[in-house]
C-alpha positions as CSV (number, residue, x, y, z in Angstrom):
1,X,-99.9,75.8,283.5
2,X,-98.4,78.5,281.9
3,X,-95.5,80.9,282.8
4,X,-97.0,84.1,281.3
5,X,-98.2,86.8,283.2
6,X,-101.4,86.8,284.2
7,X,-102.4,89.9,282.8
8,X,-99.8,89.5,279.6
9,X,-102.5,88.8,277.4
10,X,-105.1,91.5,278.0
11,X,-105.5,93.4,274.5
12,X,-104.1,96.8,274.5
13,X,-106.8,99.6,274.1
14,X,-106.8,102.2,271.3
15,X,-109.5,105.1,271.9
16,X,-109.9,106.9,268.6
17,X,-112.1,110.0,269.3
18,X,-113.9,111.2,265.7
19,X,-117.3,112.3,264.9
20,X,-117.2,110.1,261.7
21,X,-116.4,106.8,262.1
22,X,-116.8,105.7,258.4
23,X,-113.3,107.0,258.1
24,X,-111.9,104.6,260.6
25,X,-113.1,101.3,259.5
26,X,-110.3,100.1,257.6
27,X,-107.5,101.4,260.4
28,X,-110.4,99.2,263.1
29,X,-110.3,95.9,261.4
30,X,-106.7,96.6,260.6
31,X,-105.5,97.1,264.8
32,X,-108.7,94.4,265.7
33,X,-106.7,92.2,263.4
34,X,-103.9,92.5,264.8
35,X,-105.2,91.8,269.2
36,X,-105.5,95.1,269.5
37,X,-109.2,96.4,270.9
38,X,-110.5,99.2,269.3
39,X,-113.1,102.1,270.9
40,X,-114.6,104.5,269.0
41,X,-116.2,107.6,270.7
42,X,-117.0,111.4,270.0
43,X,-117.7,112.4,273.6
44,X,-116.7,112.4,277.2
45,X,-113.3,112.5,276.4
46,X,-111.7,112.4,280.6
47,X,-114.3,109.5,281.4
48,X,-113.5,107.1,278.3
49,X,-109.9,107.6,278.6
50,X,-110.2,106.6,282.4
51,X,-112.8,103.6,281.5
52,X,-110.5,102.2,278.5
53,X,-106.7,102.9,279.8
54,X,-105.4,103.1,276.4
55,X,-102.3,102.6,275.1
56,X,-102.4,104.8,272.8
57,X,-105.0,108.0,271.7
58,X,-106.1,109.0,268.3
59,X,-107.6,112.5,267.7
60,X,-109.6,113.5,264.5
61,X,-109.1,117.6,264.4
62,X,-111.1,117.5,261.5
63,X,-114.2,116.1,263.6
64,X,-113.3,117.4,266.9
65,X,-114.5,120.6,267.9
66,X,-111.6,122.7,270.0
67,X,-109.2,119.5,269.3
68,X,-106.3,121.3,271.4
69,X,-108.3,122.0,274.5
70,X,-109.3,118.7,274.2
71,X,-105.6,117.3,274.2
72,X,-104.5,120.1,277.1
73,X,-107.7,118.5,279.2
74,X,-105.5,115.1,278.6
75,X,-102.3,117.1,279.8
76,X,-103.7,118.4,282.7
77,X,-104.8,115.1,284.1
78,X,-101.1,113.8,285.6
79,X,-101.9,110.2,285.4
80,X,-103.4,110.3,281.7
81,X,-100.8,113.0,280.6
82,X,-98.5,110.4,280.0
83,X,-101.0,108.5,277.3
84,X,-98.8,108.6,273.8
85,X,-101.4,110.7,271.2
86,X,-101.7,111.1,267.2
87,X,-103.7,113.8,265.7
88,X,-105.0,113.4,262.8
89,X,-105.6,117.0,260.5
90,X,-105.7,119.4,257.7
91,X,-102.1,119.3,256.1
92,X,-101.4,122.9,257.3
93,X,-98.2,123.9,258.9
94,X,-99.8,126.2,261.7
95,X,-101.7,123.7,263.0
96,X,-99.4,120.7,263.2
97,X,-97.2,122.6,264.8
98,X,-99.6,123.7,267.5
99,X,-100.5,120.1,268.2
100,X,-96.8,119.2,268.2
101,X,-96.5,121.6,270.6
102,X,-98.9,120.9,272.7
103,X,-97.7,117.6,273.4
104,X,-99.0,114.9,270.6
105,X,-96.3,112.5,269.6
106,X,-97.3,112.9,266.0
107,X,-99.8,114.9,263.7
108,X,-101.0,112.8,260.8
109,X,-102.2,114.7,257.8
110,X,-105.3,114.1,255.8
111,X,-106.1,112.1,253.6
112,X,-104.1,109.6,255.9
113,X,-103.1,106.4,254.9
114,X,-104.5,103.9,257.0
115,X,-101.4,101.1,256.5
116,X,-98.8,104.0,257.9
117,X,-101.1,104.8,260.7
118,X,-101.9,101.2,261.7
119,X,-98.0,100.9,261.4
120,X,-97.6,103.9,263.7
121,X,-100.3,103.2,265.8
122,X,-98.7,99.6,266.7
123,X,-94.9,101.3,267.2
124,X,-96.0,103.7,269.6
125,X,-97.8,100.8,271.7
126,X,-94.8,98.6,271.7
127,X,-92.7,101.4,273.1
128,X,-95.1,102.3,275.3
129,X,-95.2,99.4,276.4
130,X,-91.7,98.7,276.7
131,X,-90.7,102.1,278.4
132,X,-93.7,100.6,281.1
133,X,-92.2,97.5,281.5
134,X,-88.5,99.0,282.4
135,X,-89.4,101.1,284.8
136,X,-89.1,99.5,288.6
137,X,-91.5,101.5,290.3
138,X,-94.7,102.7,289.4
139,X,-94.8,106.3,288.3
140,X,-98.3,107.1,290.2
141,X,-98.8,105.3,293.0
142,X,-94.9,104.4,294.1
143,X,-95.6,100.9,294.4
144,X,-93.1,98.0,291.5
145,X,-94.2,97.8,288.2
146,X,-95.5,94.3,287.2
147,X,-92.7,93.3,285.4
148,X,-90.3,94.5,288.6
149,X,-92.8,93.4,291.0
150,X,-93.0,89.5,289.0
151,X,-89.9,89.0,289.3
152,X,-89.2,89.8,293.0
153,X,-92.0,87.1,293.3
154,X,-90.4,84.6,291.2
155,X,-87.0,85.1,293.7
156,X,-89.1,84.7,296.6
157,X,-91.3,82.0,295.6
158,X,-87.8,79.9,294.5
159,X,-86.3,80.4,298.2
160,X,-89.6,79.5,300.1
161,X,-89.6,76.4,297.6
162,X,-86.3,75.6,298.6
163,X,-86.0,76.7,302.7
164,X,-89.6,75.8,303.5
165,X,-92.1,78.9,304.7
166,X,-94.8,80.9,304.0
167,X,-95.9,82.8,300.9
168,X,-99.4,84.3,299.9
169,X,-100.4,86.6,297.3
170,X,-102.9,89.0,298.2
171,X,-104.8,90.5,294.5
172,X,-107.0,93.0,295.1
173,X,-109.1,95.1,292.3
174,X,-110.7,98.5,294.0
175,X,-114.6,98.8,293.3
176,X,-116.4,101.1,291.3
177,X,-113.5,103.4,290.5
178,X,-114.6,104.1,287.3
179,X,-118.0,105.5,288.6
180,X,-116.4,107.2,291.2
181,X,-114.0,108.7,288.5
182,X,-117.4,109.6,286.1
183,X,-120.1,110.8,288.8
184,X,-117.2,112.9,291.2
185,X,-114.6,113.4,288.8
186,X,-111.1,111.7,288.3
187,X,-108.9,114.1,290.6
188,X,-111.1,112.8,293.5
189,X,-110.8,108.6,292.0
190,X,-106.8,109.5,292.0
191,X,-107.0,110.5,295.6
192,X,-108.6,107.1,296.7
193,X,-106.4,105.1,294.8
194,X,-103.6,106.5,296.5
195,X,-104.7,106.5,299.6
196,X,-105.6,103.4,299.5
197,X,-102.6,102.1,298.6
198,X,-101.1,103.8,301.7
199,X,-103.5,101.4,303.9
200,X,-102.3,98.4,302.3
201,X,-98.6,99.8,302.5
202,X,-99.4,100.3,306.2
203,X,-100.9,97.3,306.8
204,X,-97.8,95.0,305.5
205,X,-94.0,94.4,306.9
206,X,-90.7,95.4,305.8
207,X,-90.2,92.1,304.1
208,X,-93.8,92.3,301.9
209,X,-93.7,94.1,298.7
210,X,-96.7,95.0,296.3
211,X,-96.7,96.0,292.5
212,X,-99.5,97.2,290.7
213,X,-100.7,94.9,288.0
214,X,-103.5,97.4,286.2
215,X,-105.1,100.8,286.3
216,X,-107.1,100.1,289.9
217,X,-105.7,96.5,290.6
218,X,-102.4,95.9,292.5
219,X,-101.0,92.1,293.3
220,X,-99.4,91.5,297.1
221,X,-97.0,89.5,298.3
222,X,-96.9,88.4,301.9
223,X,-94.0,86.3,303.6
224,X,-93.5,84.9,306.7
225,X,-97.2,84.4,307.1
226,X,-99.6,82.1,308.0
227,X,-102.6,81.8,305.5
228,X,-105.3,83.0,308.0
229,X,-102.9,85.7,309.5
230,X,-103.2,87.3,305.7
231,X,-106.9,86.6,305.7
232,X,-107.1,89.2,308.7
233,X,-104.6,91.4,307.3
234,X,-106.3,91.8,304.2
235,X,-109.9,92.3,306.3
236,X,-108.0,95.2,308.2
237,X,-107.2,96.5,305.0
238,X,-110.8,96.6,304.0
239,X,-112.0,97.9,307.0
240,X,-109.8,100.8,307.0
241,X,-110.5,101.3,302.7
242,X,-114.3,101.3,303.5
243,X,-113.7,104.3,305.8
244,X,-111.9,106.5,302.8
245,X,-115.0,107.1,301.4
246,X,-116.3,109.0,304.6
247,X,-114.7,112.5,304.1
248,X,-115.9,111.6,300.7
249,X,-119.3,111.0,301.1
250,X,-118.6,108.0,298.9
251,X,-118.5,104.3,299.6
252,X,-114.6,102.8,298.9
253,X,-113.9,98.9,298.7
254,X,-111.7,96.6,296.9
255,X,-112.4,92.8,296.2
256,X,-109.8,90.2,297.0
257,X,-108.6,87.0,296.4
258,X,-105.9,85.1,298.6
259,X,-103.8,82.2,297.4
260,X,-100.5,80.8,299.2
261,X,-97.6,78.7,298.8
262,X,-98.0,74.6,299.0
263,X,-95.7,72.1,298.3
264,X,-98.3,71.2,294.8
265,X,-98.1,75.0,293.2
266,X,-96.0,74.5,290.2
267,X,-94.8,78.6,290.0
268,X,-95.8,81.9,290.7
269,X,-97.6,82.5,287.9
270,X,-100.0,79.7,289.3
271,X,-100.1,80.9,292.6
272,X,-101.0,84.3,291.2
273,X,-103.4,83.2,288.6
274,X,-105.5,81.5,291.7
275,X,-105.5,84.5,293.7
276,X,-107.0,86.5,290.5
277,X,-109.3,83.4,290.2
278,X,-110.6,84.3,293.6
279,X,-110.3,87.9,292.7
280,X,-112.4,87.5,290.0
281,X,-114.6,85.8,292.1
282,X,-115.5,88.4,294.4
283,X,-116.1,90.8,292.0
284,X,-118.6,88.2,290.4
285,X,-120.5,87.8,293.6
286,X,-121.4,91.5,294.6
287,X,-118.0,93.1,295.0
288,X,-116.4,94.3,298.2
289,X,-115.4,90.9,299.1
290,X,-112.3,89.1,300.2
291,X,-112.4,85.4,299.3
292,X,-109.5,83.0,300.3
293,X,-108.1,79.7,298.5
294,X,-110.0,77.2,300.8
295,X,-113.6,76.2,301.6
296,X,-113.8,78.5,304.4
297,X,-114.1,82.2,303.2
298,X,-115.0,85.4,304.2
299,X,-116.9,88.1,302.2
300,X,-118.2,91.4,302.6
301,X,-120.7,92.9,300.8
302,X,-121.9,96.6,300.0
303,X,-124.6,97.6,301.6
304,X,-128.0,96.6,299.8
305,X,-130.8,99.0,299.2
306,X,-134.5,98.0,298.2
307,X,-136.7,100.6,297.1
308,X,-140.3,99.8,296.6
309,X,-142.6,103.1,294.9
310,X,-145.1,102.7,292.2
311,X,-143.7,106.3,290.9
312,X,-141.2,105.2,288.3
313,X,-139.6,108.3,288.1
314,X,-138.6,108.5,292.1
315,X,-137.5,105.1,291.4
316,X,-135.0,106.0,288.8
317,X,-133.6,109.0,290.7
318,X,-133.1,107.3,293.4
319,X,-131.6,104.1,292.3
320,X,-129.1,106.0,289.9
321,X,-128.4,108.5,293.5
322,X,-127.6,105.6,295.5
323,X,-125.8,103.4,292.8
324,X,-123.3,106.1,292.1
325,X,-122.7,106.6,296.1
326,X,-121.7,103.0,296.1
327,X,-124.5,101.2,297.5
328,X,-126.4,97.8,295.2
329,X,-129.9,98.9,294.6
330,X,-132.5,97.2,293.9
331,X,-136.2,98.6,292.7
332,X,-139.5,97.1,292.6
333,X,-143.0,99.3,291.6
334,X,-145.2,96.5,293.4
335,X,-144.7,95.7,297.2
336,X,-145.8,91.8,296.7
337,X,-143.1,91.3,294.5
338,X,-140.2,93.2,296.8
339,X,-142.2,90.9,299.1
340,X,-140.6,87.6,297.3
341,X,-137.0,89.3,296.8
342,X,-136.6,89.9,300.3
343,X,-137.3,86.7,301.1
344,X,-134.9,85.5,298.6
345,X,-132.4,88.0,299.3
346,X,-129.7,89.7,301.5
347,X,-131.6,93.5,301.9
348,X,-129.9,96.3,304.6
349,X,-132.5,98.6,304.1
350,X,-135.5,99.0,302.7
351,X,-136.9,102.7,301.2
352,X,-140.7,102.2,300.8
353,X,-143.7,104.4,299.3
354,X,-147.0,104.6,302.0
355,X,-149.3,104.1,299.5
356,X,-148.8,101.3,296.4
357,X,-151.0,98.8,294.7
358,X,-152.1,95.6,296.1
359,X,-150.3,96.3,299.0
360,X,-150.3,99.5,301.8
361,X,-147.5,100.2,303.3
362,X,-148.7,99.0,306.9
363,X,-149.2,95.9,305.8
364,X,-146.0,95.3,304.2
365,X,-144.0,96.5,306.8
366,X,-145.9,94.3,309.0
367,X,-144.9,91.6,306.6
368,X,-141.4,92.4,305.7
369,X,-141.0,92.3,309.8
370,X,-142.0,88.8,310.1
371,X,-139.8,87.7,307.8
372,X,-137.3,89.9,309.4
373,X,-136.4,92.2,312.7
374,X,-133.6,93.2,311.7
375,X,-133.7,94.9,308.2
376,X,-134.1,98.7,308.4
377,X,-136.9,100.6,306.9
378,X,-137.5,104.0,305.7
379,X,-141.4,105.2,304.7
380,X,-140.7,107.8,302.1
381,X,-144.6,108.9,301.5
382,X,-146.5,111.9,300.6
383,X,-148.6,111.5,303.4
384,X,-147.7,113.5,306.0
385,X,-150.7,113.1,308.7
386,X,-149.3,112.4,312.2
387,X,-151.2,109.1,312.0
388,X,-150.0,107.7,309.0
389,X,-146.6,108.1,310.6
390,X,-147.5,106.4,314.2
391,X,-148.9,103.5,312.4
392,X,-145.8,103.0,310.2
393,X,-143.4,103.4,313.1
394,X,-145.6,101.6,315.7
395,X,-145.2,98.4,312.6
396,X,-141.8,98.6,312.1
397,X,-140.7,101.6,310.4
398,X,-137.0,103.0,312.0
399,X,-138.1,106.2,309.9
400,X,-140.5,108.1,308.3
401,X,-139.5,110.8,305.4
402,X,-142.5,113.0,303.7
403,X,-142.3,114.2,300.0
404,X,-141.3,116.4,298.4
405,X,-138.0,115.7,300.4
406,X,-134.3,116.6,300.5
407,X,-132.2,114.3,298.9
408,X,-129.4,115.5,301.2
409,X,-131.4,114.8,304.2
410,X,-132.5,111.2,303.3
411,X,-128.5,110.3,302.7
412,X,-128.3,111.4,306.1
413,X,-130.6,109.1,307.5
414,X,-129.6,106.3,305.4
415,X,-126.2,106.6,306.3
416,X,-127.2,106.9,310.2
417,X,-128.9,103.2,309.4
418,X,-126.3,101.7,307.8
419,X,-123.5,102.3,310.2
């Protein structure tokens, strides 16, 4: 197995934000060739810079419009202020100058030569990435680095292999952060991540440390622990996460994976690379899990929405609402057919129309009840005739919402059925 970090050989981003990307073909295939992976974009500057964590940031003045408030926007945001960025622009004094000033690291005149900027380009990554590497803690959140943090966990792993002991690595990747970041804005996606990192802090002893391995992720280690014993830690971590989101009016997880120290783990970077296995797991299988190196594990889920309308339009605002609050949604126009997924799959609540094809809504609550008693169910319907609202309630129903309706009010009442 190899001794390389885990994470060592992720490509580096480069974001290069033009409104002609003709011009940066060559300087692409150049920094592609090279491992390096390349984005292209002319909009929504904040939000791809969060998405991609780059390395480094190229901005074409030239294509740009208002280039400097652009790169203040950057400035302003304290965890992306620190993102090294070329400007690319007319060869006029005045204006290099105010881009200097404003904080680029260099201003690149054109016509630009694309083997000095794929050689400048490369530099400033490597010494970004150095200056990263050297630092012990984390300049965000507090926590190690991952160099600092890797190499307490080598230490530790070499005195548990030689005294005997306990050692597990806890890896944990926080959900959705970059639709959190997009749909309520980064200030409030900084404000979770740091308070969630104060749970897990909380939540672990003196003798535990933790170092964050990337953007939202953040690696572990627990001594002196049995297995199990982490397992619970690690689910009263998740509890307490999930309730972040509640001043929020968000949903907040993280996934996990959990590996530990036997006498057959050949180094830490194997021990770590199977609790990212299990990481990567969870994510895989719905997110907001915790998943443990054994054949027993535990998971946990977000909460799961089907919405069953024939109005395709209700159906997309809806679904988009409830995706970007945190919840998995599904949607179906035709009740037979959200008929079969229930069946087939693990629903919390179900948001239904009155009135569909092939189906009514009396009978498919009466339906989706014998399959199950437990599942909650919302009648969201235009009809609003007091007995059109026994019959759906007297079936089954644990509410009944009329259209036109309040958004607002119909996240209360699925958040009063979820608890």
């Amino acid at each position: 197995m190899k001794n390389s970090s885990v994470y060592e050989n992720m490509k580096s981003n480069i974001l290069i934000f033009t409104k002609d990307n003709t011009e940066y073909e060559h300087l692409d295939e150049m920094l592609k060739s090279v491992g390096f992976n390349v984005k292209i974009k002319d909009d929504e500057v904040i939000e791809n810079i969060i998405r991609y964590n780059p390395e480094v940031i190229v901005i074409d003045s030239t294509k740009m419009d208002n280039s400097i408030t652009i790169l203040n926007m950057i400035k302003d945001e304290r965890t992306l202020g620190n993102i090294p960025t070329i400007m690319i622009g007319l060869k006029q004094r005045e204006k290099m100058i105010n881009a200097l000033s404003a904080g680029v690291i260099d201003y690149v005149s054109k016509p630009f030569d694309n083997e000095e900027l794929f050689y400048k380009v490369r530099n400033i990554s490597d010494f970004n990435k150095s200056r990263i590497k050297n630092n012990i803690y984390d300049t965000f959140t507090g926590v190690y680095t991952e160099q600092h943090g890797k190499s307490m966990a080598e230490k530790q792993f070499e005195l548990i292999k030689l005294r005997g002991g306990f050692m597990s690595v806890l890896a944990v990747d926080m959900d959705n952060m970059a639709e959190i970041n997009v749909s309520k804005g980064d200030t409030l996606g900084n404000k979770i991540l740091k308070e969630s990192v104060a749970v897990f802090s909380k939540h672990m002893k003196p003798i535990d440390f933790m170092y964050r391995s990337h953007g939202d992720g953040f690696v572990m280690v627990i001594l002196n622990t049995e297995p199990y014993e982490v397992l619970r830690i690690a689910e009263g971590m998740e509890k307490e996460v999930n309730t972040i989101g509640n001043k929020y009016e968000i949903i907040t997880s993280f996934s996990g994976g959990i590996s530990y120290f036997s006498k057959n783990v050949e180094n830490i970077d194997v021990l770590i690379e199977e609790a990212v296995d299990k990481l990567k797991k969870a994510k895989r299988s719905g997110k907001n899990k915790i998943y443990i190196k054994s054949s027993q594990m535990t998971s946990y889920r977000k909460p799961s929405i089907l919405m069953v309308d024939d109005d395709k339009i209700i159906l997309s605002i809806l679904s988009t609402r409830y995706k970007n609050k945190g919840y998995e949604v599904n949607t179906m126009v035709d009740a037979g057919e959200a008929l079969e997924f229930f069946k087939n799959n693990e629903v919390d609540l179900i948001i239904t129309d009155f009135y569909m094809p092939r189906m009514l809504g009396d009978e498919f609550i009466k339906k989706i009840r014998e399959v199950n008693e437990q599942v909650k169910i919302i009648v969201l319907s235009g009809q609003k005739h007091e007995e059109f609202i026994r019959r759906a309630m007297e079936l089954g129903a644990d509410d009944y919402v009329t259209k036109p309706f309040s958004p607002v009010e119909l996240d209360l009442r699925v958040k009063r059925l979820l608890k």
